[in-house]
N, C-alpha and C positions, 0 to 999 in steps of 0.2 A: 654698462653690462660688464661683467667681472668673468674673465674666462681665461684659460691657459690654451695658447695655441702654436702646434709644432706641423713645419713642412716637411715633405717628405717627396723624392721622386724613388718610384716602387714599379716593379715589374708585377703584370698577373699572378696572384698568387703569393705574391710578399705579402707577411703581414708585422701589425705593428700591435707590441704587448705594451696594453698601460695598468701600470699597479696604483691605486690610490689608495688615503688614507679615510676617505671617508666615502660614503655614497654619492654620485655624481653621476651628470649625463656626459657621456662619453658617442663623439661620432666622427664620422670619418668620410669627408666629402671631397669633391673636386675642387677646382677654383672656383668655379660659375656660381656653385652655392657657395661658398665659404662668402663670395661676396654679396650674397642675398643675404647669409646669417648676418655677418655685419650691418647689414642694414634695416635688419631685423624684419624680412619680408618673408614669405613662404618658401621652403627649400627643401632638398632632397638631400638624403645621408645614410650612410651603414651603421647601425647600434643606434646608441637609445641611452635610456636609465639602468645604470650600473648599478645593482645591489652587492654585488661579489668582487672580491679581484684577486687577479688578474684579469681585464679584460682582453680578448685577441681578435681583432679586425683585419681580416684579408679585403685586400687589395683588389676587384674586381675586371682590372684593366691596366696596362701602361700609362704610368704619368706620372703627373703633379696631385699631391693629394697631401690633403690636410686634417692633422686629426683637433677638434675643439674638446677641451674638459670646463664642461658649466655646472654649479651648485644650484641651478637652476632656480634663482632671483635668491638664494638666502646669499645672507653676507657673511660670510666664512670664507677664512684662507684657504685656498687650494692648492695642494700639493699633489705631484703625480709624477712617477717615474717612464719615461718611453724609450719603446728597444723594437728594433724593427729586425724583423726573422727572416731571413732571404729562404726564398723557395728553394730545397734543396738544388 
């Protein structure tokens, strides 16, 4: 499984901008799924298939939280830039 994956601990309301260069599924889970995604089982997540970018996912809660970028089984390099916005 080919993915680009960045941690993040984020307050309610942070959010985190990812710019890519191609179309991608971009999402933004806790740990409990990030460890289900890896092991490629049923899981919960914020976003989806990125047509546009910038893409901008807020933060729903205090934590631990991790955003995944998948080309979604094609085999192409992925590249993606991530910046995280603190809540005013």
């Amino acid at each position: 499984m080919n993915f680009l994956h960045y941690k993040f601990k984020l307050h309610a309301g942070d959010a985190i901008k990812v710019t890519l260069d191609h179309q991608a599924n971009v999402r933004l889970m806790d740990d409990a799924n990030y460890a289900l995604f890896k092991a490629q089982a049923k899981f919960k997540f914020i976003g989806g298939h990125a047509l546009k970018s910038p893409v901008v996912l807020e933060a729903p809660a205090d934590g631990h939280w991790n955003i995944v970028v998948d080309a979604e089984g094609h085999e192409r390099e992925l590249h993606a830039v991530v910046e995280v916005l603190k809540k005013g």
